[in-house]
Structure formats: C-alpha cells, structure tokens
N, C-alpha and C positions, 0 to 999 in steps of 0.2 A: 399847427401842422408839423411843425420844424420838433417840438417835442412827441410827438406821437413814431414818427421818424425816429429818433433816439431810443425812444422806448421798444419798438418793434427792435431797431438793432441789439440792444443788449438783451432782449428776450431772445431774438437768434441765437447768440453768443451764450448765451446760459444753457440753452436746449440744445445745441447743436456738440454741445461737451461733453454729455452724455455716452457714457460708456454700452456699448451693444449688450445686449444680456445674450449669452449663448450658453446652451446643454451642458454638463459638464459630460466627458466623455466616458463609456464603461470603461471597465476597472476590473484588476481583481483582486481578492485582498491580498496585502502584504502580513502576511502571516511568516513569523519568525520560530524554528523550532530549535532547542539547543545542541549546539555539537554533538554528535554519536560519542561515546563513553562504552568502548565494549571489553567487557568479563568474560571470562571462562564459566562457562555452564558447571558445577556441581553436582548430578545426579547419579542415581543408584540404577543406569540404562547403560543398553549396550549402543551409548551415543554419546559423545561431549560435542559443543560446539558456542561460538562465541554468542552472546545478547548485547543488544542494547541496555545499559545499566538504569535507563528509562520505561523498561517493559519487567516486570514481573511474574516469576514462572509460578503457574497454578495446576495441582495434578488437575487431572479429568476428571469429573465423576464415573463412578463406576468400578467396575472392578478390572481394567485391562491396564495394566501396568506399564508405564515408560509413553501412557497417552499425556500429553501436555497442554497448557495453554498460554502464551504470550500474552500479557495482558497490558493495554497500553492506556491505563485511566485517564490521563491527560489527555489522549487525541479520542478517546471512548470509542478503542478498538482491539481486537484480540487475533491471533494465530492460532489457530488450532492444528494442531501437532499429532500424526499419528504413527505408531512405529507398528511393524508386524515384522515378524523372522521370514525368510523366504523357507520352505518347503513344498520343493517343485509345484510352485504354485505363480514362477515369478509372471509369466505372461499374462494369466487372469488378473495378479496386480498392476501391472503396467496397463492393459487397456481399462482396468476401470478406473486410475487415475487420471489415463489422458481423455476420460469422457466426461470426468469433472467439469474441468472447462467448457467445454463444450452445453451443458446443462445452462449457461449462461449468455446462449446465443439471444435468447428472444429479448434481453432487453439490455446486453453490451453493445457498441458501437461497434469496436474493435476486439479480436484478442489475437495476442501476436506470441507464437511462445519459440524461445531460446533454448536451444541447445547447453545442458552442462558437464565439462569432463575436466575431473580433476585427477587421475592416475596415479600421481603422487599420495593422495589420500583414498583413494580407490573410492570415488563416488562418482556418481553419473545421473544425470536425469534432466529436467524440464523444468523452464521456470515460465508461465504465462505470466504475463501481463493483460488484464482485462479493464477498458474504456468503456464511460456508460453510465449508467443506472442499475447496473448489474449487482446482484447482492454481495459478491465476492470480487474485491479487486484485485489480486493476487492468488495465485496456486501453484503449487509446486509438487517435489518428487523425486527423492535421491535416493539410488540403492545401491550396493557393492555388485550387486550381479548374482551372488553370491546364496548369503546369507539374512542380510538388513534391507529394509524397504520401509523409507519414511516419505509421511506427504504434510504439505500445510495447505493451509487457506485462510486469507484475510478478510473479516469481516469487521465491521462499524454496528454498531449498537444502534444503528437508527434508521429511517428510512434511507434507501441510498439517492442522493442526490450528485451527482459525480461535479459538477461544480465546484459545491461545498470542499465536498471531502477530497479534492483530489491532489494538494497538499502536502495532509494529514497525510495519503495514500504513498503519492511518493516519497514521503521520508519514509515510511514503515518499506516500501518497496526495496529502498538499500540495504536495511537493516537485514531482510529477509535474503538478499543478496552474498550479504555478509555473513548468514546464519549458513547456508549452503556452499562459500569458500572456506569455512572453518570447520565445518562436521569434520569428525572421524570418529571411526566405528571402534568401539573398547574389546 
C-alpha cells in the first residue's frame, strides 16, 4: 500500500508539471521593406517629380505620351500614371477623377481622401486612401489649375486581399505621397 502511495505521488508530481497548451495568438506578418531611396524622375513630359529608386518607370502602351507606369516587381504592384493638358476642360477632369474613388465603394471598407496644396510648386489635388478588398488602394490627382492635370492609381497584380497586401500598400502609399510633394510642372 505504502508503495502504491509513492507511486501515485510521483505520478502527481510528473502530471501536475505539465505545461497548459494554449492558441497561439493572431498575428500579422512582420514584413520588412527597405528604406525609400528617392531620385529625380528624368522624362521627356511636361512633369518631373521624385520615385522611389525601388519602382521602375514603364511608358504606357499606346500612343498617349507622358502616360506612365510605377512598376514595383518586388511588392507585385504598379502606379499608373496619367497626364492630359487642361483645355477648358478642367471641371470635366476634376469630377471624373473624384469618381474614380468612388467606383470602389462596393467592396472598400473605407475611403478617406485628403486634401493637397502645394502653392510653392503650384499643385493641388486629392489623395484617397482606399481600405478593403477594393481593386485599387490608392488614387490620386494633381493639377496646376491651369494648364497640367495628372492622376494615379495603385493596383497589385493579384486578387486583392487587403490583409495581405496592406503592407506592401502602405509603403507604396508614402512613396505616392512623396511623388505628389515633389511634382513640378516643366
């Protein structure tokens, strides 16, 4: 008896030591992208304005000249970049850019868009920001008021999953930042 006693106690003692198993908790990745590195754009457009030296400028196809594209192989996503001259046309430009965004109500969460004025370099426009599942995480639109009238839009190469890609999004979202404090018109 007196060893059965024993036994059961050190069988306590071994069982009772046991570490609780629990969930590990969600997470999200820690994705690291490298420092911005930004250059002067070099083009034959009535635009210069800074890049990310991570993104690669590709014309458009087509034949409209001074159309661009931000290409960002690494995060497998692109800017598309569109420029047009204003001739008294600028109001029909202005509300079909700000209905861009808009096109992306049925499956954004959110879209929130900013005011931009830079006077000093005579630009002005809108920067949305889009949350979501929405095809496009970013759009934009800066013009002189004038003369120039440029718009972008950030897309990803893949289905959007905004989890995933939201990251990837907000680096490219500075970068685009950065492309709209640095325009000026040639």
């Amino acid at each position: 008896m007196k060893r059965i006693s024993i036994i059961l106690l050190i069988l306590s003692v071994f069982i009772s030591c046991k570490d609780e198993v629990l969930p590990k908790p969600k997470a999200f990745l820690s994705l690291e992208f490298p420092a911005a590195n930004y250059v002067e754009t070099n083009l034959d457009c009535p635009y210069s304005f800074e890049i990310n030296s991570m993104a690669s400028i590709v014309r458009s196809k087509g034949s409209v000249p001074c159309w661009i594209n931000l290409n960002y192989p690494k995060l497998n996503a692109s800017v598309f970049i569109t420029y047009q001259e204003v001739h008294n046309n600028l109001d029909s430009l202005l509300m079909d850019s700000q209905k861009l965004p808009l096109q992306h109500t049925i499956k954004a969460d959110f879209i929130e868009g900013d005011v931009y004025v830079n006077p000093e370099h005579k630009t002005y426009g809108m920067f949305y920001e889009i949350d979501g599942d929405a095809a496009s995480q970013a759009q934009f639109y800066v013009t002189d008021s004038v003369k120039h009238f440029m718009t972008g839009s950030l897309y990803f190469n893949q289905k959007p999953n905004f989890d995933s890609i939201m990251p990837a999004a907000s680096y490219i979202k500075s970068d685009i930042k950065r492309l709209m404090e640095s325009l000026k018109w040639n």
